[in-house]
GUZAPA-762900 format. One record per residue (C-alpha): residue number from 1; residue in three letters; x, y, z. Coordinates in steps of 0.25 Angstrom, whole numbers, always signed. Layout:
// GUZAPA-762900
num, residuo, c1, c2, c3
NUM, ALA, X, Y, Z;
...
END
This chain:
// GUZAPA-762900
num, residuo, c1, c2, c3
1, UNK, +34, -39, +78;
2, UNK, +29, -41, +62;
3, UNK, +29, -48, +52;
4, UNK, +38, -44, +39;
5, UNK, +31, -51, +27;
6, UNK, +26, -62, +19;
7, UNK, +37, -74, +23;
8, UNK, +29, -85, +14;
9, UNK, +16, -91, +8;
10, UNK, +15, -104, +5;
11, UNK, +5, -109, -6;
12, UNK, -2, -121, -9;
13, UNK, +1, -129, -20;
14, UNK, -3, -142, -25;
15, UNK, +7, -142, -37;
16, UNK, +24, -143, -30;
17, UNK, +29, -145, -44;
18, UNK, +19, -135, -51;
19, UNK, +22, -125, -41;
20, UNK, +37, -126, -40;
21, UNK, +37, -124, -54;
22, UNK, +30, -110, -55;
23, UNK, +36, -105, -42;
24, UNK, +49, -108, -46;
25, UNK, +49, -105, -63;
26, UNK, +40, -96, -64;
27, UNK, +38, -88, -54;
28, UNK, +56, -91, -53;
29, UNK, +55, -92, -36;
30, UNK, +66, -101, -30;
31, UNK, +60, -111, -22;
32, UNK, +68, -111, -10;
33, UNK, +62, -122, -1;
34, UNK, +56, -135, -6;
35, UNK, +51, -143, +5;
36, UNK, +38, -148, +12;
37, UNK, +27, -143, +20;
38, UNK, +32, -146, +35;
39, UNK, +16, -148, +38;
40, UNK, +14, -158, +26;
41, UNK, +27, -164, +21;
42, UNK, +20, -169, +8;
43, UNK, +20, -156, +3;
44, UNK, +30, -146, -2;
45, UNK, +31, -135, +2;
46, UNK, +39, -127, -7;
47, UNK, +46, -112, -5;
48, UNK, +49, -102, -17;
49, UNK, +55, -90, -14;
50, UNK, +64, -79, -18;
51, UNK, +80, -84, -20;
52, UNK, +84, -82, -7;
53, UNK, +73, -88, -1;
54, UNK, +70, -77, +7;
55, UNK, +58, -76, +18;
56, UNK, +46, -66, +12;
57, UNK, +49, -74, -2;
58, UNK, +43, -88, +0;
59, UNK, +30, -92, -8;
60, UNK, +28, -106, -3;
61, UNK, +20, -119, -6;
62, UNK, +14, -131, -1;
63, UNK, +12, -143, -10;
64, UNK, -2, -148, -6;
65, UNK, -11, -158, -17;
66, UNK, -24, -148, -14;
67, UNK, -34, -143, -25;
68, UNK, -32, -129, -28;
69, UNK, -38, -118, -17;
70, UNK, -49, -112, -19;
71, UNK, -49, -96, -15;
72, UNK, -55, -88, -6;
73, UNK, -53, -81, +4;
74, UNK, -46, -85, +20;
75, UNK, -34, -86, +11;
76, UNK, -22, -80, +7;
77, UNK, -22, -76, -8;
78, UNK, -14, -70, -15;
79, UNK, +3, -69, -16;
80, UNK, +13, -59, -19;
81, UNK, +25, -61, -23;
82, UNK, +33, -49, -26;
83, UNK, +41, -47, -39;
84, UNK, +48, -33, -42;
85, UNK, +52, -25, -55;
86, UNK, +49, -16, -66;
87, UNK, +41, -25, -76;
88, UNK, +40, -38, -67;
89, UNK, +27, -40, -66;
90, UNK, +25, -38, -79;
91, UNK, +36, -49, -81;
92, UNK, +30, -60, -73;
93, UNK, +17, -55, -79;
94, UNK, +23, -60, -94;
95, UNK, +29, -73, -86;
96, UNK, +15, -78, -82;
97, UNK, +11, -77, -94;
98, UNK, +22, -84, -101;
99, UNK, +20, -95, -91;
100, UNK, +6, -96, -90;
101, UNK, +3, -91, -76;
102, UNK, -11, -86, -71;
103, UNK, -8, -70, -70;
104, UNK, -14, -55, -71;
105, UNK, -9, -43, -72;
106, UNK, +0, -34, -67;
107, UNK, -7, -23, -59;
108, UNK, -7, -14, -49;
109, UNK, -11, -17, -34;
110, UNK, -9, -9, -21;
111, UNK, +2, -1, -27;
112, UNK, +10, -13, -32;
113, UNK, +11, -20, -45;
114, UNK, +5, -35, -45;
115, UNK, +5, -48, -54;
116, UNK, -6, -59, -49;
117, UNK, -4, -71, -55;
118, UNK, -7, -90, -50;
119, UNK, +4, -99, -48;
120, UNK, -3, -113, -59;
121, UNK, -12, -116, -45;
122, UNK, -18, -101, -43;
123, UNK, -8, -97, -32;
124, UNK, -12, -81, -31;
125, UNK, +1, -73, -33;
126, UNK, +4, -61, -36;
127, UNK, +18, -53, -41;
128, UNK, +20, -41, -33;
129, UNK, +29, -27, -36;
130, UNK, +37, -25, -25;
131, UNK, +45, -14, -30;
132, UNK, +58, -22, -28;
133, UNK, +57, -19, -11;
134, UNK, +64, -30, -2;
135, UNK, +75, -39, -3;
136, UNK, +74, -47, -18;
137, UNK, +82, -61, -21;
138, UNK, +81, -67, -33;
139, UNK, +84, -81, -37;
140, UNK, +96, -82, -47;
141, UNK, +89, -96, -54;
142, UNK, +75, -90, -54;
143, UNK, +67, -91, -68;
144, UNK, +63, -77, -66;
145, UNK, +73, -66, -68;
146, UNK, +79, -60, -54;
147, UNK, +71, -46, -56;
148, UNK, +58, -52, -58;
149, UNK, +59, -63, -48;
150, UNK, +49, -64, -37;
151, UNK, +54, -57, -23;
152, UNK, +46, -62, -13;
153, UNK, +32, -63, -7;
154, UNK, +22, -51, -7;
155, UNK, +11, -49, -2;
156, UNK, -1, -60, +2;
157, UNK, -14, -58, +0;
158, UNK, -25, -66, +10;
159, UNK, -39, -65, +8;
160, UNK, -51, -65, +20;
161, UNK, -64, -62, +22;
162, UNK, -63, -52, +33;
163, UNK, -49, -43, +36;
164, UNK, -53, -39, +50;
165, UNK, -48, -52, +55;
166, UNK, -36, -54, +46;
167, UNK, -33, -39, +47;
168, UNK, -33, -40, +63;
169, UNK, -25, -53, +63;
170, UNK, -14, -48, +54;
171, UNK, -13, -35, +62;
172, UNK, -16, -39, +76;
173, UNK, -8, -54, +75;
174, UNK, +2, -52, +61;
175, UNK, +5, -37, +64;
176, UNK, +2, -34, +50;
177, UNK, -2, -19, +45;
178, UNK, -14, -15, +36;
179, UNK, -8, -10, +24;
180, UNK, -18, -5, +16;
181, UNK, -28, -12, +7;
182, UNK, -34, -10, -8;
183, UNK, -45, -18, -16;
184, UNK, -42, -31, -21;
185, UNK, -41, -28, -37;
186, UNK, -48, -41, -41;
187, UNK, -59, -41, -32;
188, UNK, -67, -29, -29;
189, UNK, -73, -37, -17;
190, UNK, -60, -40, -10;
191, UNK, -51, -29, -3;
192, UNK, -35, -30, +0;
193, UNK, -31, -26, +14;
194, UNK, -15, -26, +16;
195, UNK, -7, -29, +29;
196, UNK, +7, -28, +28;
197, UNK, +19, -33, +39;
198, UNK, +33, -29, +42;
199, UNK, +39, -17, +33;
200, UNK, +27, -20, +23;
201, UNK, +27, -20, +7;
202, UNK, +25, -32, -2;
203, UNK, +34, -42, +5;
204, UNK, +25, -39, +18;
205, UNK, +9, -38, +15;
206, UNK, -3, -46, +18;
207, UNK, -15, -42, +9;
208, UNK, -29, -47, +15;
209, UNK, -41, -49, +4;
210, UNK, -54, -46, +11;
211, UNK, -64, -55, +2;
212, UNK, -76, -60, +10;
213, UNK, -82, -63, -3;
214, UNK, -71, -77, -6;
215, UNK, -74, -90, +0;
216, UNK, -65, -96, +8;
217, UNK, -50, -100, +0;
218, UNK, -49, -117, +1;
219, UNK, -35, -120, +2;
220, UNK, -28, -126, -11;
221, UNK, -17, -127, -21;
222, UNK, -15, -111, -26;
223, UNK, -19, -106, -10;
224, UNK, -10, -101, +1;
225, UNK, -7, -108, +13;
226, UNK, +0, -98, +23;
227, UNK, +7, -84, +21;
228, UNK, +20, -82, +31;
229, UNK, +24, -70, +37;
230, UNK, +39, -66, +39;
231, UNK, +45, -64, +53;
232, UNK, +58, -63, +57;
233, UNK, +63, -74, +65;
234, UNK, +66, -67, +77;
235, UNK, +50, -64, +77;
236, UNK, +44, -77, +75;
237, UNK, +44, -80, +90;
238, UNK, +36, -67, +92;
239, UNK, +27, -71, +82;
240, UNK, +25, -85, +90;
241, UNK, +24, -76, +101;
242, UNK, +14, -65, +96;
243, UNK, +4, -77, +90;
244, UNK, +3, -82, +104;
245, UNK, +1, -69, +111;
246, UNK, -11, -66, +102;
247, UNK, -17, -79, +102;
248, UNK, -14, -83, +89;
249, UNK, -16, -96, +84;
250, UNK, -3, -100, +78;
251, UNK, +7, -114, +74;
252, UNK, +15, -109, +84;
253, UNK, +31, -109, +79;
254, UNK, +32, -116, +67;
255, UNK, +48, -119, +61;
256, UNK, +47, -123, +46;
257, UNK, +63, -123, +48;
258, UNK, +66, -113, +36;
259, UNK, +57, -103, +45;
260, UNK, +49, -102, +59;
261, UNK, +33, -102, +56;
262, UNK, +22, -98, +63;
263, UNK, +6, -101, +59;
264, UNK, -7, -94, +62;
265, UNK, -19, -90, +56;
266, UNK, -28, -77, +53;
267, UNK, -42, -76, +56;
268, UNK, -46, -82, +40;
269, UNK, -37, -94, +41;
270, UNK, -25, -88, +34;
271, UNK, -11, -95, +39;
272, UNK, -1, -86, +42;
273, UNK, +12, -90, +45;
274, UNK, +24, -81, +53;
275, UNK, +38, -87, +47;
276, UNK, +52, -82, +51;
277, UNK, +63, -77, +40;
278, UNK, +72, -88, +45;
279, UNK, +79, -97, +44;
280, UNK, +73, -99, +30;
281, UNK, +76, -109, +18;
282, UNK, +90, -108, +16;
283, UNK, +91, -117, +30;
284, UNK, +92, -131, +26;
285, UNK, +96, -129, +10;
286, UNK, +108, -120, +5;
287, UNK, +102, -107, -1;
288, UNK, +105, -109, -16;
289, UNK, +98, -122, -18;
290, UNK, +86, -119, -9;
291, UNK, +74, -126, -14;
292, UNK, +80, -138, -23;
293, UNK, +77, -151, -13;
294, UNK, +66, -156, -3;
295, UNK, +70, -146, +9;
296, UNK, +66, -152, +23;
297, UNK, +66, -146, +38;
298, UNK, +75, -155, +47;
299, UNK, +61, -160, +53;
300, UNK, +57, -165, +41;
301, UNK, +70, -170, +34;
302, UNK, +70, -184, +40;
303, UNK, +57, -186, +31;
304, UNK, +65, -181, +18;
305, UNK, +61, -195, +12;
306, UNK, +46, -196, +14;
307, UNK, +44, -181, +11;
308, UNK, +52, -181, -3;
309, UNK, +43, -195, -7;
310, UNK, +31, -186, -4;
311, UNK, +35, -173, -12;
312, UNK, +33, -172, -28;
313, UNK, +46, -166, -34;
314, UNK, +45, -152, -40;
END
């Protein structure tokens, strides 16, 4: 039993407008499911992803009025996002600057080729060279030309004092395997230790920052909330199953109704989430017009009303 790679992150933001508007125009991702936190239904929580909506592709967000995070470390932070092409990094390189957006250059990092750059409240990402692997589909009303658009999630980056607790919990509990590890290139202080899952490559990595030095992250607009982990649907009972048997503290099963969820911790504090492939986005909204209205679970559709007077529109 494993894990087969990165199914989601969902972010913090404070700005639903703001960000809708940089997710969707200048980054050109679809958002292919706007609806509310099933914990907090005063908040959004809204899902970009590629033009299928396809599991591996989500970058997600919850709408909170928080001040921004401070960073450190116990925290996950940093996000990939994978891109692919002759000349496409240098592309979105030329796009930041045209509209302004916090970025560095394009450099060289553990074999692949990589552009960092801030969403407009300091989100950490990062485009990623995937050499074109995997399954790619584009959005036909994306403002960012088919070959150049964003193909999915890459890999995550944590940070933590200490790697012999996370490396033992994502071995011994996430059935993760080192994969190597290199110095971080902007801090001499830091290493980067990589564990991969499933068939591995980009799509499939979790990269740990050992950094003893940070003080603890406070959680804010610009920070992460929780990384998911795909798993197929026929696996997630084993999952249920596998927690238990190793004494696990976990949510137990959790059904968000576009996927089945299941919460735990490592030993700094970081959420994990295990979320099944199915049955995804396209279960209560006809594929082609995914994202355009206020989308509710059936739990929560009898409080259409009183949610839509709480939301701000986008």
């Amino acid at each position: 039993m494993q894990l087969h790679g990165i199914h989601h992150l969902t972010a913090v933001s404070a700005d639903a407008p703001g960000n809708h508007d940089f997710y969707t125009r200048i980054l050109g991702m679809r958002l292919v499911k706007k609806t509310v936190n099933q914990d907090d239904v005063s908040a959004y929580h809204l899902f970009y992803a590629d033009g299928a909506a396809s599991p591996g592709t989500d970058l997600t967000f919850f709408d909170w009025p928080v001040g921004p995070e401070q960073r450190g470390t116990h925290a996950i932070t940093g996000t990939a996002l994978r891109v692919a092409g002759d000349g496409t990094l240098a592309w979105w390189a030329a796009r930041f600057a045209e509209h302004g957006v916090k970025h560095g250059q394009v450099h060289e990092l553990a074999g692949r080729q990589v552009l960092d750059f801030e969403d407009p409240e300091g989100q950490r990402l990062t485009l990623l060279d995937d050499g074109g692997t995997g399954p790619f589909h584009p959005w036909d009303r994306s403002t960012v030309p088919a070959e150049r658009q964003i193909r999915g999630l890459g890999p995550i980056t944590i940070s933590v004092p200490d790697l012999g607790p996370t490396a033992l919990f994502l071995t011994h509990v996430m059935a993760m395997r080192p994969a190597g590890e290199h110095a971080a290139p902007d801090d001499a202080r830091s290493r980067i230790h990589i564990f991969e899952m499933g068939e591995g490559g980009p799509a499939a990595e979790l990269h740990v920052r050992v950094e003893p030095h940070l003080p603890q992250a406070q959680p804010g607009a610009g920070g992460v909330h929780h990384v998911a982990f795909r798993v197929r649907d026929e696996e997630y009972e084993g999952w249920v199953e596998r927690l238990q048997r190793l004494r696990i503290p976990s949510s137990g099963p959790v059904d968000r109704f576009y996927f089945r969820s299941l919460y735990t911790r490592e030993p700094n504090g970081i959420l994990y989430e295990i979320a099944t492939d199915g049955p995804g986005f396209a279960t209560d909204e006809p594929m082609e017009s995914l994202g355009e209205r206020l989308a509710l679970p059936p739990f929560l559709e009898p409080r259409r009303a009183e949610i839509e007077r709480g939301l701000k529109p986008l």
